[in-house]
C-alpha positions in Angstrom: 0.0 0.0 0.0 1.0 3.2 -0.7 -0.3 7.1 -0.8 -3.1 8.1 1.0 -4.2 4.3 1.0 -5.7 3.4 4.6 -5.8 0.1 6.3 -9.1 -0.9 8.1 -9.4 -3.7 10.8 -13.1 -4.7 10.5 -15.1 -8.0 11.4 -17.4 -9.8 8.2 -19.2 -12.2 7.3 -17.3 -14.4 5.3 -14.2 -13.9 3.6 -12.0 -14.9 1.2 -8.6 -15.4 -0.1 -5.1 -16.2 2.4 -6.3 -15.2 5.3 -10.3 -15.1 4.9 -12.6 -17.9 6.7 -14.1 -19.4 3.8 -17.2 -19.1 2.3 -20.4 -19.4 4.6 -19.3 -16.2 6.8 -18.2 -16.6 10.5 -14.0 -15.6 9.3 -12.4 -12.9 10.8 -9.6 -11.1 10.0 -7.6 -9.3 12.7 -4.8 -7.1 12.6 -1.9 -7.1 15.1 0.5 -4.2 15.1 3.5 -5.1 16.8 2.6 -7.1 20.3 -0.7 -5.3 20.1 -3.9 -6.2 18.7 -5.6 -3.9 16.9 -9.7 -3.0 17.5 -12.0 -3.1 14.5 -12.6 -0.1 13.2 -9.4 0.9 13.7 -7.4 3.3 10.3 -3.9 3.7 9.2 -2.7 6.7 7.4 0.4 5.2 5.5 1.8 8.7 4.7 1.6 9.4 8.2 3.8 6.0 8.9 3.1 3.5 11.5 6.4 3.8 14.7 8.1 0.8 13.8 7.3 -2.9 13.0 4.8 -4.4 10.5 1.1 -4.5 10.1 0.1 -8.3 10.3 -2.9 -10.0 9.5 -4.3 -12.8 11.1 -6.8 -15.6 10.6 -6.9 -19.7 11.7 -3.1 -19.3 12.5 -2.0 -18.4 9.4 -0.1 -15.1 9.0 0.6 -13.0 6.2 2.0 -9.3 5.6 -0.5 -6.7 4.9 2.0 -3.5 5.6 5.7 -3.8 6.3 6.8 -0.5 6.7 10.2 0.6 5.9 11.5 3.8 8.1 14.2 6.2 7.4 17.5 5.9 9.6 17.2 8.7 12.0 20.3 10.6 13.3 20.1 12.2 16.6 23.8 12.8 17.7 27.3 13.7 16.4 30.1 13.0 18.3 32.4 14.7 18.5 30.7 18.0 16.3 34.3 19.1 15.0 36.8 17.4 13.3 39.7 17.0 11.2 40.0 15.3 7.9 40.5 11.4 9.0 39.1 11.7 12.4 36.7 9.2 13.9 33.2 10.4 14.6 30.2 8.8 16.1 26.6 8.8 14.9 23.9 7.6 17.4 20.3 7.2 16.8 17.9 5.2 15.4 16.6 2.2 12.6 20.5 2.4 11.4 19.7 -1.5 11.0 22.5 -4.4 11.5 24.0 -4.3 8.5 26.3 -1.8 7.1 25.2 0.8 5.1 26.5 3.8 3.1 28.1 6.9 5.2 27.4 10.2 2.9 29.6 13.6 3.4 26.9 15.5 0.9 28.5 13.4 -1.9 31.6 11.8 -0.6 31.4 8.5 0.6 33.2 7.7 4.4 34.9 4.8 5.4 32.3 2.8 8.0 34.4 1.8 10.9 31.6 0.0 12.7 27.8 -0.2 12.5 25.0 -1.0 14.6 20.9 -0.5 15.1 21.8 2.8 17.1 25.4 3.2 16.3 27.7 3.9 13.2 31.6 5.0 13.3 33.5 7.0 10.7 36.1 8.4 9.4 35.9 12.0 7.8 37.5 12.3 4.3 39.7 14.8 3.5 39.4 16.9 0.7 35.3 17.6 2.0 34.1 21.1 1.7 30.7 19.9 3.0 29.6 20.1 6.5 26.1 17.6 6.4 26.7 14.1 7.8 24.0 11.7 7.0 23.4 7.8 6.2 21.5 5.4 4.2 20.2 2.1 4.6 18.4 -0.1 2.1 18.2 3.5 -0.5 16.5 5.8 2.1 18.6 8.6 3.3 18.7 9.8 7.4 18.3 13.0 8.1 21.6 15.4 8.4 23.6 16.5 10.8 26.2 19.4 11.2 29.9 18.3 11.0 32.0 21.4 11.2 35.5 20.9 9.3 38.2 22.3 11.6 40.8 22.2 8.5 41.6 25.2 6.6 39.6 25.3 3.3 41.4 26.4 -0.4 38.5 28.0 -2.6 40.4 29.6 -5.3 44.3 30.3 -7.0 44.4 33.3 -8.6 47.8 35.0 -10.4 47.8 38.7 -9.4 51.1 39.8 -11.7 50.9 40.5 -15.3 52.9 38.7 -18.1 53.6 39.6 -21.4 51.3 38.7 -24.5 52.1 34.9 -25.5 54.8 34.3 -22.2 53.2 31.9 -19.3 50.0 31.9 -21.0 48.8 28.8 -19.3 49.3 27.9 -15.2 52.1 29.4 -12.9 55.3 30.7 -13.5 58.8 31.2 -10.9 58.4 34.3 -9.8 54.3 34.8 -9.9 52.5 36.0 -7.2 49.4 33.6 -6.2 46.7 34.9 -3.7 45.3 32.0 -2.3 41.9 32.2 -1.0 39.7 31.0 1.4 39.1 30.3 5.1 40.6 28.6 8.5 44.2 30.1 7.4 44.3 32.2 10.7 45.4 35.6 11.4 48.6 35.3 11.3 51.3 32.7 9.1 53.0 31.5 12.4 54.1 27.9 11.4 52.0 27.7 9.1 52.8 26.8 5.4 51.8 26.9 2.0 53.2 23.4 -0.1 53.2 22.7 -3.1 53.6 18.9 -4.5 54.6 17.3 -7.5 51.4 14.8 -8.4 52.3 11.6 -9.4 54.9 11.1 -7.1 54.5 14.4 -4.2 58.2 15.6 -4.6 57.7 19.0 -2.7 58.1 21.7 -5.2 57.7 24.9 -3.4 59.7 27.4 -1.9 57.6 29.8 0.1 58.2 33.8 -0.2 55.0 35.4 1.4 53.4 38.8 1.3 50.4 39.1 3.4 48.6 36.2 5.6 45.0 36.5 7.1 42.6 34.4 7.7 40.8 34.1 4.3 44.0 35.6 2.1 47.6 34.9 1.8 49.8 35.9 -1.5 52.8 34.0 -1.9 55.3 34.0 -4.8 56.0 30.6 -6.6 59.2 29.3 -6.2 60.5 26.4 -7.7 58.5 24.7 -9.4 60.0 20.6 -10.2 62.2 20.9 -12.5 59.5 18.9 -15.3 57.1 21.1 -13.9 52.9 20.1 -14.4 50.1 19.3 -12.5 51.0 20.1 -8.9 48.5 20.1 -5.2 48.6 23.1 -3.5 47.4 23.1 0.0 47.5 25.2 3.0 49.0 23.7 6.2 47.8 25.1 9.3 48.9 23.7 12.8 50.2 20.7 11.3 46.7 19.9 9.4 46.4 20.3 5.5 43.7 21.8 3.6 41.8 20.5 0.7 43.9 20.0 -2.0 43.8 22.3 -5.3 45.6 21.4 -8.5 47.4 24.1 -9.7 49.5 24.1 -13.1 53.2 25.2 -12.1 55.4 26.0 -15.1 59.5 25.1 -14.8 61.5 27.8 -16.7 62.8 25.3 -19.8 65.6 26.1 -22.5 65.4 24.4 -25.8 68.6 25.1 -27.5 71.6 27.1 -28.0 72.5 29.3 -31.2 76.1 28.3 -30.7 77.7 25.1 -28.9 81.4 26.7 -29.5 82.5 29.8 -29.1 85.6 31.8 -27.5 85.6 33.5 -24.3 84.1 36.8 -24.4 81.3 35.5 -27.2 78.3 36.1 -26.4 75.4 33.0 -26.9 71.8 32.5 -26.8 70.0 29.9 -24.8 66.4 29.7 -26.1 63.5 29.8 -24.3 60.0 28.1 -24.2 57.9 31.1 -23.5 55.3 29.4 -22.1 57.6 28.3 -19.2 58.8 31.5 -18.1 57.4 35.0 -17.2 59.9 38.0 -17.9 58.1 40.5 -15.7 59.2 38.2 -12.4 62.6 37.8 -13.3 64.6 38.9 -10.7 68.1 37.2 -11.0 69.2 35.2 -13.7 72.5 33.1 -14.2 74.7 30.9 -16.6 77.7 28.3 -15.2 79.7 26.2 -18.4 80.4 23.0 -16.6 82.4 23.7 -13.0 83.4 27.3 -13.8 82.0 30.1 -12.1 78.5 31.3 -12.3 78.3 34.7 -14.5 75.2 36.8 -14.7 72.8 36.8 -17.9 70.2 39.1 -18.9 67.2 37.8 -20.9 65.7 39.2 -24.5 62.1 39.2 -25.1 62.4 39.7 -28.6 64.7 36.8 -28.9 62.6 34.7 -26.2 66.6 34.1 -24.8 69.1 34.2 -22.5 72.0 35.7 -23.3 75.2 35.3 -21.7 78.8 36.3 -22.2 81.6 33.2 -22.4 83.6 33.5 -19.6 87.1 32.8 -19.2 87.5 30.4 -17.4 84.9 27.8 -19.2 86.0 24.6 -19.6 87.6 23.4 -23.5 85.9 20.4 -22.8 82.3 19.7 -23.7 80.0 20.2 -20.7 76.5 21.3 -19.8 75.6 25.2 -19.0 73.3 25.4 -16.0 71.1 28.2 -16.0 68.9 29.2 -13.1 65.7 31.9 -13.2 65.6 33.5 -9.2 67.6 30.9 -7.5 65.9 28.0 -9.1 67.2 25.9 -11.9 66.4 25.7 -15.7 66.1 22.4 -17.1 68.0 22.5 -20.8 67.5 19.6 -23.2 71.0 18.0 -22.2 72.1 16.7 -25.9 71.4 20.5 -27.1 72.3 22.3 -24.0 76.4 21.1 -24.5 79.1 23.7 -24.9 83.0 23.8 -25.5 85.0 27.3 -24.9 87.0 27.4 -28.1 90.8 28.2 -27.1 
């Protein structure tokens, strides 16, 4: 039965079908609601729901189900209220039923450390933004409950420099400024952090140079980004405790080639750039070093989309790699076209 159908307990004359008397009159159908039996005459409203149990009829000791009403789980307590990601909390109420069901963080799933009739433990998942806690069992859904997430939450990455038309078009660059938005980052930085970390395999990839912290802003400057560069998580680290993770695309300043593998000292070359991996407006210090010589400073052309460096001296005759770093942080250079050999 379902809708506004009603059940009626009634005495007859007569009867028929599973539980009826039999033709002739004299069979009675009654109805038993839990322990309980139930007077003739008595109604049902099955939208209203019975508390608990099934609706049985009964007639010459036979039995059969004329209602079995299935209730929602019902959530009355969450223990503790606050909590980490990966905390274990504590649901207690009602109809949870004895076996397992689903765990729902609005639409993450949690892991079910133990369930009962009138008890379920979980763990909180990290990465949630949502703060409604309910369960369910055999498709119906509990009410929720309030689970307020005491880690600090990343909403947006935003780049608040300017870079020239067609240079670090797409992601992050060494050297940009990123305000990081959101909430639970405190007042003040303290010991806390920002990190970034390489994807696939969570090689830290950040070096931290901050501006301003508060509790819903900070700005920091990207610092090295892994010397591939790509897809890296981005989270805020307050008192120990991570934020959600955001991917961010972090850029590492890359040379292609040089004009000249030879040259004498006092020649000056051209390392080119890919000008999607660098941003010229952030440049603050830029280097070359042939082999184990010295480190010399460079200055880079935008109309070339290079570095250019003077040979020095003291650069080795030999063929060896030049290393070139953009603000303290190194530049990866293909090494079969990145070779060079100071010509006596």
């Amino acid at each position: 039965m379902s809708g506004e159908a009603m059940i009626e307990a009634s005495g007859g004359n007569g009867g028929s079908g599973d539980w009826g008397g039999g033709g002739g009159g004299g069979g009675r159908i009654k109805l038993f609601y839990e322990t309980g039996e139930i007077s003739d005459g008595a109604t049902f409203d099955v939208d209203g729901g019975v508390p608990g149990g099934s609706i049985f009829a009964v007639s010459g000791g036979s039995r059969g189900t004329v209602y079995d009403q299935q209730r929602s789980p019902q959530v009355e307590t969450l223990t503790p209220s606050a909590a980490y990601y990966g905390d274990e909390v504590a649901l207690t109420g009602d109809g949870f039923g004895a076996t397992a069901g689903q765990v729902r963080f609005y639409d993450v799933g949690g892991a079910v450390v133990s369930w009962s009739e009138a008890l379920v433990a979980t763990t909180v998942p990290v990465d949630i933004f949502t703060n409604e806690v309910f369960l369910v069992r055999d498709g119906l859904a509990s009410n929720g409950v309030e689970l307020r997430i005491l880690n600090a939450i990343v909403t947006t990455v935003t780049r608040t420099n300017t870079a020239p038309e067609m240079y670090c078009d797409f992601g992050f660059c060494v050297g940009d400024t990123l305000a990081v938005s959101g909430f639970g980052f405190g007042a003040e930085q303290g010991d806390s952090d920002v990190v970034l970390r390489r994807s696939y395999d969570g090689m830290t990839a950040f070096a931290s140079d901050y501006g301003t912290w508060s509790e819903t802003n900070i700005e920091v400057v990207l610092g090295c980004a892994p010397v591939d560069g790509g897809w890296n998580q981005l989270q805020v680290v307050v008192d120990g405790q991570p934020s959600n993770t955001t991917e961010i695309y972090a850029n590492a300043p890359m040379a292609m080639f040089l004009n000249s593998t030879n040259a004498t000292a006092g020649s000056e070359i051209l390392a080119y750039f890919d000008e999607f991996s660098i941003n010229p407006n952030t440049i603050e210090t830029l280097t070359a070093q042939f082999g184990n010589s010295g480190p010399v400073a460079a200055t880079f052309d935008m109309d070339y989309r290079a570095v250019r460096v003077v040979v020095p001296a003291d650069a080795p005759t030999t063929q060896e790699p030049l290393t070139l770093t953009v603000n303290g942080c190194p530049v990866w250079c293909d090494p079969f076209t990145c070779l060079f050999t100071r010509t006596p």
